[in-house]
TORKOL-4160 file (C-alpha; in steps of 0.2 Angstrom, whole numbers, padded with zeros to 4 digits, m for minus):
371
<pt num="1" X="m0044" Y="m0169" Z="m0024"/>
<pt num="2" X="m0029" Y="m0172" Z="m0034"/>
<pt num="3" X="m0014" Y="m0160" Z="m0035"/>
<pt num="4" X="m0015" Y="m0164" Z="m0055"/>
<pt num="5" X="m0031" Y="m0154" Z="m0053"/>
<pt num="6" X="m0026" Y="m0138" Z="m0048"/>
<pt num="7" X="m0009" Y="m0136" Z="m0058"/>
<pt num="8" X="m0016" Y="m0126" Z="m0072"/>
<pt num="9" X="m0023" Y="m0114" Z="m0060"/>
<pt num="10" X="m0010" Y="m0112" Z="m0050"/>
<pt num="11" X="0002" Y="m0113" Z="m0066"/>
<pt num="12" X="m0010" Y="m0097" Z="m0071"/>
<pt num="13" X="m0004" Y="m0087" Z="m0056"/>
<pt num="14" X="0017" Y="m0091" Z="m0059"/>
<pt num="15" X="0012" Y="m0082" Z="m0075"/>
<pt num="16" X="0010" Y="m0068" Z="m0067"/>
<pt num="17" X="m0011" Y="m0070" Z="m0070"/>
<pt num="18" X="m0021" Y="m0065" Z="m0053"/>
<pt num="19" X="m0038" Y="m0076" Z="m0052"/>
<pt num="20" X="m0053" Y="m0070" Z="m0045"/>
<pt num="21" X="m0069" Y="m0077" Z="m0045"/>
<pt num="22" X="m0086" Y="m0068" Z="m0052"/>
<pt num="23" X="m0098" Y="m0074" Z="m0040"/>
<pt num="24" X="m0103" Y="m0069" Z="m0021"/>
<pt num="25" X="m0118" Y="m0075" Z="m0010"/>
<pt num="26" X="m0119" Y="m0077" Z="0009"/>
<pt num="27" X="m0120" Y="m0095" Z="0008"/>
<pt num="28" X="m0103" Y="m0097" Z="m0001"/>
<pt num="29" X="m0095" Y="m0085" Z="0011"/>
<pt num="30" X="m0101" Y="m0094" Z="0026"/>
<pt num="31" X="m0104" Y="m0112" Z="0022"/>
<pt num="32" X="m0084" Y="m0115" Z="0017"/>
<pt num="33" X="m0086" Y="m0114" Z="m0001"/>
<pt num="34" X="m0076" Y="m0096" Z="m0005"/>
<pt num="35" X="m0062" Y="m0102" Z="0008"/>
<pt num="36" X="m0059" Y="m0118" Z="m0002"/>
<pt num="37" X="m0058" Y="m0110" Z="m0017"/>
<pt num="38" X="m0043" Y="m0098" Z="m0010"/>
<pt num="39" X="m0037" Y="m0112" Z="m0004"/>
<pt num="40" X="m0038" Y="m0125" Z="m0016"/>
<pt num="41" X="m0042" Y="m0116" Z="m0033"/>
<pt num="42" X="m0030" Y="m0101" Z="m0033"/>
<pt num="43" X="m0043" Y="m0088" Z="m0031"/>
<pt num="44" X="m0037" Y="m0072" Z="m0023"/>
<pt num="45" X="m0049" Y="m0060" Z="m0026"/>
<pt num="46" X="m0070" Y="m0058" Z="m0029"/>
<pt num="47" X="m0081" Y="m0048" Z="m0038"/>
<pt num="48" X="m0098" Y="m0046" Z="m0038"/>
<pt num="49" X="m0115" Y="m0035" Z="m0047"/>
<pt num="50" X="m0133" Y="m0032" Z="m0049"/>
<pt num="51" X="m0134" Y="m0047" Z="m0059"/>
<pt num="52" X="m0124" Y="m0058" Z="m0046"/>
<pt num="53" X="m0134" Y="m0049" Z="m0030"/>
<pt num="54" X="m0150" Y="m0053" Z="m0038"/>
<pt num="55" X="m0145" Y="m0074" Z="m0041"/>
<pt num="56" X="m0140" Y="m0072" Z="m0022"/>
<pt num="57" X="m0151" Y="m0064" Z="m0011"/>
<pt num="58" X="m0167" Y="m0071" Z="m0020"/>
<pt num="59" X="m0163" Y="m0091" Z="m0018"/>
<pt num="60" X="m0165" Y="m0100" Z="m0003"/>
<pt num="61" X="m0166" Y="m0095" Z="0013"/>
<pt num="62" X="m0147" Y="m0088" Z="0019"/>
<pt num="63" X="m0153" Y="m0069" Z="0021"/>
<pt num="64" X="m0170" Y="m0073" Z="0027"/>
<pt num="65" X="m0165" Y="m0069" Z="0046"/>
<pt num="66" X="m0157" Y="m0052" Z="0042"/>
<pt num="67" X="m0174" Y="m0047" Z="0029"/>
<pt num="68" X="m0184" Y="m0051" Z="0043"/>
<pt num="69" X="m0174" Y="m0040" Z="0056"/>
<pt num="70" X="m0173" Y="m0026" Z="0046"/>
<pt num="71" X="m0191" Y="m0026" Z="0044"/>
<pt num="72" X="m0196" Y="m0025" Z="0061"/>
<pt num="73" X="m0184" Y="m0008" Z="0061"/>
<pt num="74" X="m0194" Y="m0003" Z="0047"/>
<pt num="75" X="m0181" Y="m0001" Z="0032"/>
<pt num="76" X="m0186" Y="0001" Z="0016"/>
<pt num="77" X="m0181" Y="m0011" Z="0002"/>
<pt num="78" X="m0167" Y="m0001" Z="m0005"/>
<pt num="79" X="m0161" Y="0000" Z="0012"/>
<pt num="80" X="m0165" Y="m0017" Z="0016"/>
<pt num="81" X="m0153" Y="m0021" Z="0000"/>
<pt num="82" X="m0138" Y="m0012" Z="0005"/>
<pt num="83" X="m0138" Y="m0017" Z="0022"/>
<pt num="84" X="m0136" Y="m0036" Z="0013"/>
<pt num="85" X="m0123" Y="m0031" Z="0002"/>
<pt num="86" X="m0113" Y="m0024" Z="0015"/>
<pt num="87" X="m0113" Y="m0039" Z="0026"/>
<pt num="88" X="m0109" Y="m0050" Z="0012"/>
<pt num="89" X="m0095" Y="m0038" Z="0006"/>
<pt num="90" X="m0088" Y="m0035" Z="0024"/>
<pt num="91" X="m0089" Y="m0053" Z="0027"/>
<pt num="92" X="m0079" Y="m0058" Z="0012"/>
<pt num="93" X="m0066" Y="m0042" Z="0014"/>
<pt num="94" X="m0061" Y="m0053" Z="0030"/>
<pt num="95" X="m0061" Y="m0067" Z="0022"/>
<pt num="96" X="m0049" Y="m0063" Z="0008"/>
<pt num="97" X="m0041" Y="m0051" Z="0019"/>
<pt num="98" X="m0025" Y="m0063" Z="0022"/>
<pt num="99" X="m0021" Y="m0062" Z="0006"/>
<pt num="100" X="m0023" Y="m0044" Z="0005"/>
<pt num="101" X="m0010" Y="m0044" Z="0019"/>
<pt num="102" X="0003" Y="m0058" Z="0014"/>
<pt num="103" X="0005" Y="m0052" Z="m0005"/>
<pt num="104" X="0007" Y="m0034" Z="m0002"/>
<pt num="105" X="m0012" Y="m0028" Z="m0006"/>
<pt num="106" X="m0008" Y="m0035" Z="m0024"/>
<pt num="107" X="m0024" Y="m0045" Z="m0023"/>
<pt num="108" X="m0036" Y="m0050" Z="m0008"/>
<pt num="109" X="m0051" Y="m0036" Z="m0015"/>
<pt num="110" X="m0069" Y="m0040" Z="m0015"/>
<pt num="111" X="m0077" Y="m0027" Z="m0028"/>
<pt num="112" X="m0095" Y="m0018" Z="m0024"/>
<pt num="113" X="m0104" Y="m0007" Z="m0037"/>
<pt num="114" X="m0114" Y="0006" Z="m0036"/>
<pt num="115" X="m0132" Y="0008" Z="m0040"/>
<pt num="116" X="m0133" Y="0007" Z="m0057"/>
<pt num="117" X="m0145" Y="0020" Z="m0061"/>
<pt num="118" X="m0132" Y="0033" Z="m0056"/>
<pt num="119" X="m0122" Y="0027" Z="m0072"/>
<pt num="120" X="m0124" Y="0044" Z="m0081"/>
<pt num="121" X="m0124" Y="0055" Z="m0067"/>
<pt num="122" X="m0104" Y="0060" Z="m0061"/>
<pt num="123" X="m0110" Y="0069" Z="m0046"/>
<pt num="124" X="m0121" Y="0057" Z="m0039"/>
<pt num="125" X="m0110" Y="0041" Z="m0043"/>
<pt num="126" X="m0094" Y="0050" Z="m0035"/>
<pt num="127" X="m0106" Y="0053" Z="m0020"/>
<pt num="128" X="m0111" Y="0035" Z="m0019"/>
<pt num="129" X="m0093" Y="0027" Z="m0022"/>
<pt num="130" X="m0085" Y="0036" Z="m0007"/>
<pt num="131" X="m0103" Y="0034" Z="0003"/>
<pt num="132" X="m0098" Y="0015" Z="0001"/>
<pt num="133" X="m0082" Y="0015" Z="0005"/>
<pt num="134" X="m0085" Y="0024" Z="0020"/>
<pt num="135" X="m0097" Y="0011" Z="0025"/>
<pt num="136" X="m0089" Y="m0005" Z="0021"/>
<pt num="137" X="m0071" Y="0003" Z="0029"/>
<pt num="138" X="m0062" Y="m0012" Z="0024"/>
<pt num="139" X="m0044" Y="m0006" Z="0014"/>
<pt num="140" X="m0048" Y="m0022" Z="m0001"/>
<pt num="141" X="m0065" Y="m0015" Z="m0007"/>
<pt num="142" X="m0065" Y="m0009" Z="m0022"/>
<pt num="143" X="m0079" Y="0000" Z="m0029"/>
<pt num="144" X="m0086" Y="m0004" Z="m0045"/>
<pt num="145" X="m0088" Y="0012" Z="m0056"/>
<pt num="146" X="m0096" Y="0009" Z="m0074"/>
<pt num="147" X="m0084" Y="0015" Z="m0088"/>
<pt num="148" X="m0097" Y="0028" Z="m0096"/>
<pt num="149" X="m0094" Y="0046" Z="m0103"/>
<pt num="150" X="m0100" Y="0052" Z="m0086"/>
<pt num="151" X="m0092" Y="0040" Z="m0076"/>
<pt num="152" X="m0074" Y="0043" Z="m0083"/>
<pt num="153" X="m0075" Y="0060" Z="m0073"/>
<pt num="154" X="m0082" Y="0051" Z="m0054"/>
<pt num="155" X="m0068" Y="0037" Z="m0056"/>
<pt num="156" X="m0053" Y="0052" Z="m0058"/>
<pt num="157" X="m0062" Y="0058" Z="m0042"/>
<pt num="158" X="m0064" Y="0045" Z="m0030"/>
<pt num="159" X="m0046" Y="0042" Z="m0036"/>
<pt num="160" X="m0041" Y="0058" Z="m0031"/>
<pt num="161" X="m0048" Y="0055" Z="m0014"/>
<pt num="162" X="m0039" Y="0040" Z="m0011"/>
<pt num="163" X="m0051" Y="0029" Z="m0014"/>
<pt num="164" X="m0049" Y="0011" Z="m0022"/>
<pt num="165" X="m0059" Y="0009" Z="m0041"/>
<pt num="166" X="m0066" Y="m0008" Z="m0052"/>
<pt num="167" X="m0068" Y="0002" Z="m0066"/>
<pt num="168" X="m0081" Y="m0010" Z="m0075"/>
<pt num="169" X="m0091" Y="m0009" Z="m0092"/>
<pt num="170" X="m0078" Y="m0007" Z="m0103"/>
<pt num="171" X="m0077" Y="m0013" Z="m0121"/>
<pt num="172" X="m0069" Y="0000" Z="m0133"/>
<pt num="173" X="m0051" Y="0003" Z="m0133"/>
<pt num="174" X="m0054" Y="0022" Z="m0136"/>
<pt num="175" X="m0063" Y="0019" Z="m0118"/>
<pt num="176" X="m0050" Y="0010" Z="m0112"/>
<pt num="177" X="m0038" Y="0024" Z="m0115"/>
<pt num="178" X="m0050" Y="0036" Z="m0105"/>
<pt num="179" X="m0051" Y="0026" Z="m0091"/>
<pt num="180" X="m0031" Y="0024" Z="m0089"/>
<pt num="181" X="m0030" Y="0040" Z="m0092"/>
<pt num="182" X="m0043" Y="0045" Z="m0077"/>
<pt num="183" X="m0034" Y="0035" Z="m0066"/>
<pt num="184" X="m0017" Y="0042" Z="m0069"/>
<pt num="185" X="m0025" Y="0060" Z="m0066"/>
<pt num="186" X="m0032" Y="0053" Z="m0052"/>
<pt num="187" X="m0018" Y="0049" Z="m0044"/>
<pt num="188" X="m0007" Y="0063" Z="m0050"/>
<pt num="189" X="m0022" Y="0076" Z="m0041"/>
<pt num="190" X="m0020" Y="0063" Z="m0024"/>
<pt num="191" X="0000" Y="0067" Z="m0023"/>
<pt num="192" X="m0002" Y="0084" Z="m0027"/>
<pt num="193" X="m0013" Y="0087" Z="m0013"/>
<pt num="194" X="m0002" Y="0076" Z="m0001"/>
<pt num="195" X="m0010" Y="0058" Z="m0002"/>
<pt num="196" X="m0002" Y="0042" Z="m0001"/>
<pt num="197" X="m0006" Y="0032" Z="m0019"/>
<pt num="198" X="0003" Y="0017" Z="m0012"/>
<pt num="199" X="m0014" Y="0015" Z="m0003"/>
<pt num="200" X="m0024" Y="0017" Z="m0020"/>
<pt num="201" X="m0029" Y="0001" Z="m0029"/>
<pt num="202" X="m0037" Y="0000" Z="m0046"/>
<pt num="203" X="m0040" Y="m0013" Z="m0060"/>
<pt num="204" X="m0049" Y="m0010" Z="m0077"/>
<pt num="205" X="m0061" Y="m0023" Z="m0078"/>
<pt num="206" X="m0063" Y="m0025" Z="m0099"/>
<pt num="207" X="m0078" Y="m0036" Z="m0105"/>
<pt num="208" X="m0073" Y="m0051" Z="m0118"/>
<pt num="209" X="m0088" Y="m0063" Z="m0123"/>
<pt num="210" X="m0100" Y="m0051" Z="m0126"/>
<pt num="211" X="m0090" Y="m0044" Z="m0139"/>
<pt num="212" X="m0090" Y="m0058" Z="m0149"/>
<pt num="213" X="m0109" Y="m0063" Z="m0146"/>
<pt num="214" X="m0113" Y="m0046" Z="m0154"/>
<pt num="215" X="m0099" Y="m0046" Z="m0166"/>
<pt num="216" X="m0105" Y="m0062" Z="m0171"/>
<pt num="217" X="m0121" Y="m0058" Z="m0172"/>
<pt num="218" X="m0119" Y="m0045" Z="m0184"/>
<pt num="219" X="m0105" Y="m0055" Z="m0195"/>
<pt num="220" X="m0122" Y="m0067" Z="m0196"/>
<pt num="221" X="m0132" Y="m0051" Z="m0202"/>
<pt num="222" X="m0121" Y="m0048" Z="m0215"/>
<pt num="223" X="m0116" Y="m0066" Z="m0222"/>
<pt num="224" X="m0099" Y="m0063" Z="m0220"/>
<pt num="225" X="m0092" Y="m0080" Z="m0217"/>
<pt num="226" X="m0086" Y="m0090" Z="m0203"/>
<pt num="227" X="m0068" Y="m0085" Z="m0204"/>
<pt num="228" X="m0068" Y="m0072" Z="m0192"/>
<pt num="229" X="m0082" Y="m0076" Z="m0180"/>
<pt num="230" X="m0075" Y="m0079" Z="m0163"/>
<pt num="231" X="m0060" Y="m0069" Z="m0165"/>
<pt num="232" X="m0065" Y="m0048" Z="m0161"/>
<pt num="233" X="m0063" Y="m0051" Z="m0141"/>
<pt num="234" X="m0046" Y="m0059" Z="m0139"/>
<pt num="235" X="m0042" Y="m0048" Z="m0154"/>
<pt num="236" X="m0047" Y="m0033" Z="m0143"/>
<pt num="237" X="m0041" Y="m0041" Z="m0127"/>
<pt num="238" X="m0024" Y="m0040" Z="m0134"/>
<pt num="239" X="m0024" Y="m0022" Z="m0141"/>
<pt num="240" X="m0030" Y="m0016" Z="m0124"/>
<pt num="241" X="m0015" Y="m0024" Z="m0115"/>
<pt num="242" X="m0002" Y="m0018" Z="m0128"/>
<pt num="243" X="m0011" Y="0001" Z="m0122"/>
<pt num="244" X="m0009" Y="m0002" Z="m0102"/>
<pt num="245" X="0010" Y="m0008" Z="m0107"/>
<pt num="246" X="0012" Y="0010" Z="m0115"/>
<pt num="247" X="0001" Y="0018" Z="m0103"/>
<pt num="248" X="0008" Y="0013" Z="m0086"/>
<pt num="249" X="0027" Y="0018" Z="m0092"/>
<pt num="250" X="0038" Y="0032" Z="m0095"/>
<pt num="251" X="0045" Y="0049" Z="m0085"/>
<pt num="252" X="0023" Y="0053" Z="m0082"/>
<pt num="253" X="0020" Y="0035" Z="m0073"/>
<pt num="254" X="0038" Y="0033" Z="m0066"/>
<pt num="255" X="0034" Y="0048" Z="m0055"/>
<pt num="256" X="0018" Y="0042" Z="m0048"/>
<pt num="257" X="0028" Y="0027" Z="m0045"/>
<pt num="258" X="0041" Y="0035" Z="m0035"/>
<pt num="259" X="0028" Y="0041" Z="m0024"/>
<pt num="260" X="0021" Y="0023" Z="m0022"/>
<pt num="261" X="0008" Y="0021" Z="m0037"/>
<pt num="262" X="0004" Y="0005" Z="m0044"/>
<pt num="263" X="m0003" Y="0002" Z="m0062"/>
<pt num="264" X="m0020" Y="0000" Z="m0064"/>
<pt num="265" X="m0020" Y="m0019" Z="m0070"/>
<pt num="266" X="m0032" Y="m0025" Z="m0085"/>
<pt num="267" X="m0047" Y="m0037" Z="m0079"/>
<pt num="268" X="m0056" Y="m0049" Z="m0089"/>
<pt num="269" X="m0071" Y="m0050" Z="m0085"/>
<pt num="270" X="m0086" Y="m0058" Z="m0093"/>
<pt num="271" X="m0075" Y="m0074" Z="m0098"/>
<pt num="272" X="m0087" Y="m0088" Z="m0098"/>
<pt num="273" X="m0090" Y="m0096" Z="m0117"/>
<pt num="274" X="m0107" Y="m0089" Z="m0121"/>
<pt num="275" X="m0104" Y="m0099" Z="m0140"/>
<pt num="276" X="m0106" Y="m0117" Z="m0136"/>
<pt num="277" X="m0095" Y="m0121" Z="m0153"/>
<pt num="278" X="m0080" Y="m0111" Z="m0145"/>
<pt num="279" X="m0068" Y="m0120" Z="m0130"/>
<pt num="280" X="m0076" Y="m0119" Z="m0115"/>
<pt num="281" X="m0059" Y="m0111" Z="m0106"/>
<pt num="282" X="m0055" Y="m0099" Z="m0125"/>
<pt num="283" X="m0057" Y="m0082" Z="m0115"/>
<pt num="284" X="m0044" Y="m0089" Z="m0102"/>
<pt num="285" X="m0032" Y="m0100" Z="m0114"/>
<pt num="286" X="m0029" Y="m0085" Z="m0123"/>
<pt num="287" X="m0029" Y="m0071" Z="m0112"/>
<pt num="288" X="m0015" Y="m0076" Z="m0098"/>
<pt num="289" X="0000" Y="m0061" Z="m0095"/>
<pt num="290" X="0007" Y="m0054" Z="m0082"/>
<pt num="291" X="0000" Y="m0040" Z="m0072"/>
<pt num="292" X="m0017" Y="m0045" Z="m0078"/>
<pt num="293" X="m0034" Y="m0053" Z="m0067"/>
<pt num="294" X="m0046" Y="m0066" Z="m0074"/>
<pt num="295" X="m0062" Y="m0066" Z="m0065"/>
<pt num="296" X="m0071" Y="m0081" Z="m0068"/>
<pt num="297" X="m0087" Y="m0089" Z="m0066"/>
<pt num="298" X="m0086" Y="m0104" Z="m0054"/>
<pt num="299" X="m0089" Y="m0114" Z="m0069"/>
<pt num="300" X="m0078" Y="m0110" Z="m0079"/>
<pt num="301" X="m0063" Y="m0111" Z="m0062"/>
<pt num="302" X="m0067" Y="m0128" Z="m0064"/>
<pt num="303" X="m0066" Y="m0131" Z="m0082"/>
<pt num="304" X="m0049" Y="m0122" Z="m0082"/>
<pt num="305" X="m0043" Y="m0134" Z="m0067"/>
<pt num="306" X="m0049" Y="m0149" Z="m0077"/>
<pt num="307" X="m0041" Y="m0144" Z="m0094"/>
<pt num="308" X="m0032" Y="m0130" Z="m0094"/>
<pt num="309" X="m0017" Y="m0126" Z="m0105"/>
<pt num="310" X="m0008" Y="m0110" Z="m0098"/>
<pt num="311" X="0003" Y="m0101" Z="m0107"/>
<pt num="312" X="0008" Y="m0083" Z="m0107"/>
<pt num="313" X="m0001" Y="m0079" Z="m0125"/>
<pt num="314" X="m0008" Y="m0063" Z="m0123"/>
<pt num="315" X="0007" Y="m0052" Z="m0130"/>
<pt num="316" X="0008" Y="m0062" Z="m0146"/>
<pt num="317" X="m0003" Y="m0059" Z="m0160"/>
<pt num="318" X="m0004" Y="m0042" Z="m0153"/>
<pt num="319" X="m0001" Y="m0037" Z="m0175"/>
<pt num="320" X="m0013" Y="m0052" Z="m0179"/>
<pt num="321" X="m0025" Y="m0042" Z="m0169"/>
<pt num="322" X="m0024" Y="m0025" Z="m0177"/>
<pt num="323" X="m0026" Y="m0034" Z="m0194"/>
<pt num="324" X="m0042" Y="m0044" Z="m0189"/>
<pt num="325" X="m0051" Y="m0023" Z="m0182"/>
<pt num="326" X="m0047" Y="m0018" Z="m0198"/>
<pt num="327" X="m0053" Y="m0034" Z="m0208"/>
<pt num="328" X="m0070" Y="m0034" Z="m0200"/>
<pt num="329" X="m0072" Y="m0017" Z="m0203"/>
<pt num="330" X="m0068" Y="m0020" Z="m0220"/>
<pt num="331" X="m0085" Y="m0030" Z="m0221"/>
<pt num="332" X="m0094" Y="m0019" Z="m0214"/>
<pt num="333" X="m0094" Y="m0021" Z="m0193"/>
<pt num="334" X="m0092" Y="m0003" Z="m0185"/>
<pt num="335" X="m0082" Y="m0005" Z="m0172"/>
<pt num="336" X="m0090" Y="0011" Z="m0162"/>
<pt num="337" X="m0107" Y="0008" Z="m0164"/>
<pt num="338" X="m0104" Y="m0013" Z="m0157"/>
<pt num="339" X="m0094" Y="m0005" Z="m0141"/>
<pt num="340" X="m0108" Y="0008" Z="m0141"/>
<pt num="341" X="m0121" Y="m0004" Z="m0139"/>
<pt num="342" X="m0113" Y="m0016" Z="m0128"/>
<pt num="343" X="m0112" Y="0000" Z="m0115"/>
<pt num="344" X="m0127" Y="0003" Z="m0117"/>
<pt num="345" X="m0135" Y="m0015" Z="m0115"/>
<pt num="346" X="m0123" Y="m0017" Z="m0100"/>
<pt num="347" X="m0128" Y="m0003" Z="m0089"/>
<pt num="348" X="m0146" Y="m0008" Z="m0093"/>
<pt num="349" X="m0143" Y="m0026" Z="m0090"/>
<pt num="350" X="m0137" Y="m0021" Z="m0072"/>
<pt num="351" X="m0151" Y="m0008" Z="m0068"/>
<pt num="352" X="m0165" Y="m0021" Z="m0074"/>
<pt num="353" X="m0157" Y="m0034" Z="m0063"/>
<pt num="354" X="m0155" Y="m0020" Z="m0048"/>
<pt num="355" X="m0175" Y="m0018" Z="m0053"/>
<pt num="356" X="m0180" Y="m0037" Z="m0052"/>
<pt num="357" X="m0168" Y="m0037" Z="m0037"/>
<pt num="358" X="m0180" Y="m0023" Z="m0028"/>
<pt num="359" X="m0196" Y="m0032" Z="m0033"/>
<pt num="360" X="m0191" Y="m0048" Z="m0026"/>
<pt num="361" X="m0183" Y="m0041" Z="m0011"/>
<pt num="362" X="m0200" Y="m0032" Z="m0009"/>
<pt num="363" X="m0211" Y="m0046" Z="m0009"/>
<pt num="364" X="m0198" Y="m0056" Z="0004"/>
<pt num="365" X="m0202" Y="m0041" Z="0015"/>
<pt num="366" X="m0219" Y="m0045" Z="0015"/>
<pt num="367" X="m0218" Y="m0062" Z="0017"/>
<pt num="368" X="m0207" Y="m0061" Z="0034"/>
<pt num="369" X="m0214" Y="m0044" Z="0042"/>
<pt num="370" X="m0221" Y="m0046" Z="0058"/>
<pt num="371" X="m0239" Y="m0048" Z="0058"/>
């Protein structure tokens, strides 16, 4: 492949922009495809969910051996599906664990959420998190925590106890703040009671697309005009980072940093065009600074190697961005009650995959249980 081909991605990461990638399966881990995409595409880093589990583990045939074994011991589905995760995340722990090594555990993670049913119970989701960590036992997992009332409380926990968060589900800046906010407490409990941050990694994985399929939706619903579809995300992208640059400074966060901290850097996730009239690369293009991560669809890796344009342009227009909130306020799109819904939707998109997930794992039990 030509070096020409990679440039943009790589130019991506001289700006100070980690890529990961948004996709996990067995047969990527172990067939070559994941390596090649450390090595070739500038990918450091992977992140996966109900949603991506379920496209996984229910095509083809790569965890047919292991559904069969754990049969034969008699686990039930929901164990049966952990026991998959955890190879697959251990697997690609290792596999990304040289980056984790050579960059200073700056990158190298391979994220793993919790059951998503637990999303509006603290105790339970606190339990879960450091129950998964203890069992994966590899120092670049991160555990992914949804960003819900309940959940700010679980992710200031499992900080506290040393323990590495994706903080994921977010969409609201007033959330955003929260979760900051939880991690800086987090870690401010951990040195108090004698832990070492510098072994505490976190990023704050904030939605983009699906803001603006709703906020377009409802700009429809209103007939208020073309002129401002497509622009709430990156418009709320940019507001969020302009918060984590005030967050993660000043006498508070310089003392965590003295101790070894390290910020909790913005994630976008969800950053594949769902608008076929929008740019294919749009919630890339536009959202490249430093101290960030990008996780991406495969796809959309590739359409950024193909055609990318990179640019650090997510601190400019951060005054734009305050103007366009309040202009689509102005014709009538409530801000809360979008992020609201999206919360909402997002947790029950996951638990609904986690169901369709147990379903089909169920009837592959059935098909390869010993007679």
């Amino acid at each position: 492949m030509a070096d020409q081909t990679i440039r943009p991605l790589q130019r991506v990461s001289a700006l100070g922009q980690s890529v990961w990638v948004d996709f996990l399966s067995r047969e990527s881990i172990h067939g070559g495809h994941l390596q090649e995409l450390v090595d070739r595409f500038s990918v450091v880093g992977a992140t996966s969910n109900p949603t991506i589990f379920q496209k996984a583990m229910t095509a083809g045939e790569a965890y047919d051996a292991q559904i069969h074994e754990l049969a034969e011991q008699g686990c039930d589905v929901e164990e049966t599906f952990w026991a998959l995760a955890r190879q697959d995340i251990e697997d690609a722990c290792d596999l990304f664990r040289p980056v984790w090594d050579g960059g200073g555990a700056r990158d190298g993670y391979v994220s793993l959420e919790v059951d998503p049913r637990l999303a509006y119970d603290t105790l339970e989701t606190f339990r879960e998190a450091i129950k998964l960590h203890e069992r994966v036992e590899r120092p670049n997992l991160l555990v992914k925590i949804p960003a819900t009332k309940p959940g700010l409380a679980a992710i200031e926990d499992v900080i506290a106890k040393g323990r590495s968060v994706n903080v994921t589900l977010i969409f609201s800046l007033r959330r955003y703040a929260e979760v900051a906010e939880s991690y800086i407490r987090g870690l401010e409990r951990l040195v108090a009671e004698g832990g070492d941050p510098s072994r505490v990694a976190s990023v704050a994985s904030f939605f983009v697309s699906r803001i603006d399929t709703e906020g377009d939706r409802r700009l429809e619903e209103l007939g208020a005009g073309e002129r401002l579809k497509g622009k709430l995300a990156i418009a709320n992208a940019r507001l969020a980072y302009a918060h984590y640059v005030q967050a993660f400074a000043g006498p508070r966060w310089e003392f965590l940093v003295a101790k070894g901290a390290t910020p909790q850097r913005v994630l976008w996730a969800s950053t594949s065009t769902k608008n076929p009239a929008y740019p294919d690369t749009l919630y890339v293009e536009e959202l490249i600074g430093p101290d960030t991560v990008n996780t991406m669809p495969e796809e959309t890796i590739m359409a950024y190697q193909d055609h990318g344009k990179p640019k650090a342009r997510l601190q400019s227009g951060v005054e734009e961005a305050g103007r366009i909130l309040t202009e689509l306020e102005r014709v009538g799109i409530d801000y809360t009650d979008l992020t609201e819904t999206l919360e909402r939707e997002g947790v029950q998109k996951f638990a609904d995959s986690f169901a369709e997930l147990m379903s089909a794992l169920e009837e592959k039990r059935g098909s390869l249980a010993p007679a």
